[in-house]
Structure formats: structure tokens, C-alpha cells
C-alpha positions in Angstrom: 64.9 -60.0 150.1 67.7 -57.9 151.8 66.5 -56.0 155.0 70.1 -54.0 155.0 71.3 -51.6 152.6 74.6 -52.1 151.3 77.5 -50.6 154.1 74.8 -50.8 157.2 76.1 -52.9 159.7 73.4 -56.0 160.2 70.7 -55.4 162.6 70.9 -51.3 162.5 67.6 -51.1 160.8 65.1 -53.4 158.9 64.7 -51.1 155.5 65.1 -53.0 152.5 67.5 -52.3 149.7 65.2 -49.3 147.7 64.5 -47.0 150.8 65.2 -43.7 149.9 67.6 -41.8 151.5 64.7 -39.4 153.8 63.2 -43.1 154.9 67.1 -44.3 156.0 67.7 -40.9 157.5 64.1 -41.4 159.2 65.2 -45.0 160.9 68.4 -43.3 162.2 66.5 -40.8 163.8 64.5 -43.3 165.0 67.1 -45.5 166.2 68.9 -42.9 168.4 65.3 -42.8 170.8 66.8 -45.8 172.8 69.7 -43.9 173.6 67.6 -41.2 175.6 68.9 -41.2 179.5 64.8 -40.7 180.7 62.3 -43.1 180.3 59.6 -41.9 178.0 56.5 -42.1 180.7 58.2 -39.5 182.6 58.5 -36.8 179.5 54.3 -37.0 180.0 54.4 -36.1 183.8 54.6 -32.5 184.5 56.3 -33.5 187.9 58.9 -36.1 187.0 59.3 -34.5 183.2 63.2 -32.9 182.8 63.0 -29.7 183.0 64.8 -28.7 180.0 61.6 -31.0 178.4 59.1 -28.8 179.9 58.5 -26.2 176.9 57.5 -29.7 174.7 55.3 -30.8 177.2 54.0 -28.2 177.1 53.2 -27.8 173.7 52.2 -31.2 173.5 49.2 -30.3 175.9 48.0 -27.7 174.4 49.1 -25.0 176.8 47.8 -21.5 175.6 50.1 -19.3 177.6 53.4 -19.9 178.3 56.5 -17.4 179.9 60.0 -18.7 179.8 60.7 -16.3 183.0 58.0 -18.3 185.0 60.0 -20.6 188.1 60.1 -24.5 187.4 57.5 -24.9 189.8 55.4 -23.0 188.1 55.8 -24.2 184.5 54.6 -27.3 186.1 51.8 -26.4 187.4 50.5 -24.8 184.2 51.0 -27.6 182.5 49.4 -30.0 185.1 46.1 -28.0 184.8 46.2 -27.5 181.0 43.8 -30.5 180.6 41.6 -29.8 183.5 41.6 -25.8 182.5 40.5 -27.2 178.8 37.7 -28.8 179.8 35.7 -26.3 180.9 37.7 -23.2 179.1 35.0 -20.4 178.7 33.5 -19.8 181.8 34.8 -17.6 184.6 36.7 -20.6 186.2 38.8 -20.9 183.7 39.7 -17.3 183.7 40.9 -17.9 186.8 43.1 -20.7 186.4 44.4 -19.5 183.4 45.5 -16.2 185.1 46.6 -17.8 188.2 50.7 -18.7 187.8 51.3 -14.6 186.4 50.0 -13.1 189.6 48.1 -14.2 193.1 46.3 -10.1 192.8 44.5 -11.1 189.7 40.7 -11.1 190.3 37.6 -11.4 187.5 34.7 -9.2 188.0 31.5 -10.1 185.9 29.2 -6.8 184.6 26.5 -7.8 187.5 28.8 -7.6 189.7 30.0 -3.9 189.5 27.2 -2.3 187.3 28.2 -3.1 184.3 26.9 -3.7 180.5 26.1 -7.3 179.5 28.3 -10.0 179.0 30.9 -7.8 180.0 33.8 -8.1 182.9 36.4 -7.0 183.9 40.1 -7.9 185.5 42.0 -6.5 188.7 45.9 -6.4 189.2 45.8 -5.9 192.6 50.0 -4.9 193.4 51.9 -5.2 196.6 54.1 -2.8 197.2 57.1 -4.1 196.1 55.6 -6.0 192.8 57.0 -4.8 189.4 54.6 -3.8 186.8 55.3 -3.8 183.0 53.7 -3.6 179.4 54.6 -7.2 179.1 52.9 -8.2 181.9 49.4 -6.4 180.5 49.9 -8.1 177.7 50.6 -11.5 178.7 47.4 -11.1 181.4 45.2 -10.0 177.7 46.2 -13.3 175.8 45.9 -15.1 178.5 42.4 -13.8 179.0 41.2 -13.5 175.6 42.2 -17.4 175.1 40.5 -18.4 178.1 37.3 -16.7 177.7 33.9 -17.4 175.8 33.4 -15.7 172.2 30.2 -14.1 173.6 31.9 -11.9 176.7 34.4 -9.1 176.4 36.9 -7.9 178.2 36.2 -4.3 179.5 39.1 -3.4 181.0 42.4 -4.1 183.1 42.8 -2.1 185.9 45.9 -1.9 187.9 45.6 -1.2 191.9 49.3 -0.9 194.2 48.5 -1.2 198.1 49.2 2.4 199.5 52.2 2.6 201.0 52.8 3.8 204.5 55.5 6.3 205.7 56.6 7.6 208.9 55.1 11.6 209.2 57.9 14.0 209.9 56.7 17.2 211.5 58.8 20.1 212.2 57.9 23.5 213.6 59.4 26.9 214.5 58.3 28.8 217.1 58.4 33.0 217.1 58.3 34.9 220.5 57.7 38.4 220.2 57.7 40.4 223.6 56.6 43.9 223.6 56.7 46.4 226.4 54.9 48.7 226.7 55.4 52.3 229.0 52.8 54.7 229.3 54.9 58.0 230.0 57.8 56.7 227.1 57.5 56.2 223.9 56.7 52.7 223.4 59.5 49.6 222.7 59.1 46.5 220.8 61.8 44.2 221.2 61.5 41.4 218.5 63.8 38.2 219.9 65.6 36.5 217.0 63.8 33.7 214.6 64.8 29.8 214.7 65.9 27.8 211.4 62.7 26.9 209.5 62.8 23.1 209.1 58.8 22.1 207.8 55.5 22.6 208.5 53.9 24.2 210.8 54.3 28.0 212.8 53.3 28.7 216.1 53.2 32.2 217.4 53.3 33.3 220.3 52.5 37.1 221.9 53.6 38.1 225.2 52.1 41.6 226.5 53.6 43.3 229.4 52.6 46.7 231.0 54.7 49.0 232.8 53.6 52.1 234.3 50.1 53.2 236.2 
């Protein structure tokens, strides 16, 4: 029996002579995977892996949250620790690891913890004071929590917390001097001496009482 189909050159494939046309388009496909510049143990190591390859891996391993804005570095680190975050996904570890590559401020409180109801927690953004905070970003943080967690816990709440910030105080202050004089045979004087700019804050007064006379 023939191994070619009529036209192949000999050797391109080893279909016989009533393939259908999906199985010969299948061995082309097929063929073509020698012609890939990386070796294929390297598309499995989230380290070596291309890194146009890395949303395949990926998938591949079962990772449950992915962003395409995440850094190289860590895309592979999510991957890396899909398997060890799988095995024991559902406890508070987990959590954790899961929620680790969108933001170092992430923390997981469990209901004993802070007073709480049963089988209940909760989750912390803790913000610097230059770190951008979105509705994407509480969204992705939810996914990712909800597909990390246990079916018997809920998620309370996410709370957001931004480190106060710290500015120089500015005080300004305008001083009024009001000078009276004071005779006991005349009619008495005030003399009133003109006012400074107002600038902020704060008044001080000051009264200067002089006598004149016996």
C-alpha cells in the first residue's frame, strides 16, 4: 500500500492514499513542530519558557488569574506557583499566594481575628502613597479571591487603606498694635496704627496702655 498521496513529495508524511483532507491538513500541522526555533522542555519551565509563550503556559497549568499588564517577572512567578498554590487551594495560604503578584499591601483577616461572624474574613489593600487604585483592580483582587477560597467561607469585605501623607505646616500670622493714650485733663486719644496683610492663621493682639497726666 501507498504511504503518500498522489503530489506529496516522498517522506513528507506517512498517510496512506484515503486520508481525508482534515487528517492531511492535521500531518501538516504536525509536520511544521520541528521547525519551532525552542526546544519543547523549555515551553514547560516558567523561567526558560519565551515570553510571548507565557499566556499558554499558563493556561496549560491551570492558572486562575491572569493580567496581561503584570511585568515578565511576574507572570512567571504566577505560573511557577500555580501547582504548588493548587494543592492546597482553599485554605488561607492560598489566599495569600494567590493575591500576592497584584499587590505586596494585600493582607487576609479571618472572622476570629477581628470580631467577626463565622467562617467569614476579610481582605486589606493596604496603599502607599503613590499606588494607583482602580475598579479593575477590586475586581481582579475578588476573582482572584473567590477562586482561591473554600466554598464554606465568605468574603466580607475589601477594604482599601492609603498611608497618610505628610506635609510641611505653613503658619502665618498678623500682628495688630493698638496704642492708646490716655490724658486725664483732655479729652482722651486713640491712635489706631495701620493693619499688616493677612496671610493665614492665626491673630495676635497686642494692647499697649500709656498714662499721661497726675
Amino acid at each position: 500500500m501507498t504511504i503518500v498521496t498522489a503530489g506529496a513529495p516522498p517522506g513528507e508524511h506517512l498517510l496512506p492514499v484515503t486520508s481525508t483532507p482534515f487528517e492531511m491538513s492535521l500531518a501538516a500541522s504536525v509536520r511544521r513542530i520541528s521547525d519551532v526555533p525552542v526546544p519543547l522542555r523549555l515551553l514547560w519551565r516558567p523561567m526558560e519558557c519565551p515570553a510571548s509563550h507565557l499566556p499558554w503556559l499558563a493556561w496549560a497549568l491551570s492558572v486562575d488569574t491572569w493580567d496581561p499588564t503584570w511585568s515578565e517577572q511576574v507572570q512567571r512567578q504566577v505560573i511557577a506557583q500555580s501547582i504548588p498554590l493548587h494543592r492546597i487551594k482553599g485554605t488561607r495560604r492560598a489566599i495569600e499566594m494567590a493575591l500576592a503578584p497584584i499587590s505586596a499591601g494585600l493582607t487576609v483577616e479571618e472572622w476570629f481575628e477581628y470580631g467577626g461572624s463565622p467562617y467569614r474574613f476579610r481582605v486589606t489593600q493596604n496603599l502607599t502613597v503613590d499606588e494607583a487604585w482602580s475598579g479593575n483592580k477590586l475586581g481582579l483582587i475578588y476573582q482572584t479571591v473567590v477562586r482561591a477560597k473554600n466554598v464554606r467561607s465568605w468574603l466580607e469585605s475589601i477594604r482599601v487603606k492609603r498611608a497618610p501623607t505628610v506635609a510641611p505646616l505653613r503658619v502665618g500670622a498678623i500682628t495688630v498694635t493698638r496704642m492708646r493714650l490716655r490724658n486725664i485733663i483732655d479729652a482722651a486719644t486713640e491712635i489706631m496704627l495701620p493693619r499688616a496683610d493677612v496671610h493665614a492663621g492665626a491673630v495676635v493682639i497686642t494692647h499697649a496702655r500709656i498714662r499721661v497726666g497726675g
